[in-house]
C-alpha positions as CSV (number, residue, x, y, z in Angstrom):
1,X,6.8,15.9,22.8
2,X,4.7,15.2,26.1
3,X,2.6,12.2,26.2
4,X,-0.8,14.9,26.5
5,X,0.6,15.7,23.1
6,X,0.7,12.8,21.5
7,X,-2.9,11.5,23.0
8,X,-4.3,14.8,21.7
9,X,-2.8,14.3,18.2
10,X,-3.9,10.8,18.3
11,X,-7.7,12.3,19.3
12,X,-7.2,14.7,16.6
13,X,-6.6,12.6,14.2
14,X,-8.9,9.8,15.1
15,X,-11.9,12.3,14.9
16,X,-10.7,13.7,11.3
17,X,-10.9,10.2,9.9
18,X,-14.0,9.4,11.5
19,X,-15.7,12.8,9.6
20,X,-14.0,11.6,6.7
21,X,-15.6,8.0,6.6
22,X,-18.9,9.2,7.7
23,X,-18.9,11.9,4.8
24,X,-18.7,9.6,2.1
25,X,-22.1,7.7,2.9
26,X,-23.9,10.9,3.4
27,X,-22.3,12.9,0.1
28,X,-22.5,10.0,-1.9
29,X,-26.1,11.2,-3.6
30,X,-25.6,14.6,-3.0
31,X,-22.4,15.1,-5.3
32,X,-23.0,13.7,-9.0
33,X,-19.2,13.0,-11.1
34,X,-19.2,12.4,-14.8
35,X,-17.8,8.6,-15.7
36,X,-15.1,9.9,-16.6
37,X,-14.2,11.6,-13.2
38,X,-15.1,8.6,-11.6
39,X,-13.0,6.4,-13.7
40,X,-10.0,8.8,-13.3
41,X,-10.7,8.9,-9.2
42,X,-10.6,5.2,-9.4
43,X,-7.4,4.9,-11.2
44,X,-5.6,8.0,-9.8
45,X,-6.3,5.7,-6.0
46,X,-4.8,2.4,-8.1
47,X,-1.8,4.8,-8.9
48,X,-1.1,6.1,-5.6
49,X,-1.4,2.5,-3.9
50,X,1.3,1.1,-6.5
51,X,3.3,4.1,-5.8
52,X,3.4,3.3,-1.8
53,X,4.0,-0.4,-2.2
54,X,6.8,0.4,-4.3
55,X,8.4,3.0,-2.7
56,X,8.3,0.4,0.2
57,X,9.6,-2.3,-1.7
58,X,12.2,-0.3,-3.3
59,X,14.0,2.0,-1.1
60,X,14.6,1.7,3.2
61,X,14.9,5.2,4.0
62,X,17.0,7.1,1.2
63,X,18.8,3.9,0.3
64,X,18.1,1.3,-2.2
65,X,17.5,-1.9,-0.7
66,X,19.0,-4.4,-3.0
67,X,17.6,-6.7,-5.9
68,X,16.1,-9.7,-3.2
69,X,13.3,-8.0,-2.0
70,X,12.1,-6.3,-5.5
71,X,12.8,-9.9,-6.7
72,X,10.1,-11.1,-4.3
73,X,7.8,-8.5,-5.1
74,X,7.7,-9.4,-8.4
75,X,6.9,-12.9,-7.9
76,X,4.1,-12.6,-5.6
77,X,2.6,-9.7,-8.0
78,X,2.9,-12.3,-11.1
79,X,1.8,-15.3,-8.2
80,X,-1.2,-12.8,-7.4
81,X,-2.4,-12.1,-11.1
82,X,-2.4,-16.1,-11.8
83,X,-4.9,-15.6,-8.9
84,X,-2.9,-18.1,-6.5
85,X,-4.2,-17.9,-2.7
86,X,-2.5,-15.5,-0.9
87,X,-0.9,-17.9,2.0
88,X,1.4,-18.6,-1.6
89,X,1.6,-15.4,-2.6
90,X,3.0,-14.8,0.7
91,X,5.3,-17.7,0.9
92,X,6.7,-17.3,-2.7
93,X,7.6,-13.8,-2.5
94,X,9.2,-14.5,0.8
95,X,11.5,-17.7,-0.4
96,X,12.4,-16.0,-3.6
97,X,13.4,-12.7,-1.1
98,X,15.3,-14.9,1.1
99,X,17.3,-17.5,-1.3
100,X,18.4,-14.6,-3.2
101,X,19.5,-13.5,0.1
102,X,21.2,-17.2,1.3
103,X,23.2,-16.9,-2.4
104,X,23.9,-13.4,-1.8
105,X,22.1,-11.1,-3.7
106,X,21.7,-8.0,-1.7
């Protein structure tokens, strides 16, 4: 691919999001969902979020990555619902990732 390809594709795409933010603020009062649609909008974006973080902390490529990361996953999503800042979050899920690691837990 030539490098006019990929600035144009990077224009392309930069302009599409743009239309896409500014559409939200100006359809906002124009477009009137139930509660229920909304409620289902909001969780079906929780669902797809969880569902990106996990494929990432799950698989690299097509292969499984092992038990240390999902291990620290785990413990900085249970660190984050007691509400701990994130710098911990952070660090927790990081040292439990890595001592598994050191022990030799793939």
């Amino acid at each position: 691919m030539s490098t006019a390809g990929v600035f144009i594709g990077a224009a392309v795409l930069a302009v599409g999001t743009y239309l896409i933010r500014i559409a939200g603020p100006i359809l906002v009062n124009k477009v009137e969902m139930s509660p229920r649609t909304s409620a289902l909008l909001d969780r079906a974006a929780i669902v797809l979020l969880v569902g990106v973080a996990m494929t990432g902390a799950l698989f690299a490529g097509h292969e499984f990555v092992g038990w240390a990361r999902p291990a620290g996953v785990a413990v900085g999503i249970i660190a984050a619902l007691c509400r701990a800042p994130l710098v911990l979050v952070i660090i927790l899920a990081a040292a439990v990732a890595a001592g598994l690691r050191i022990v030799g837990v793939a």
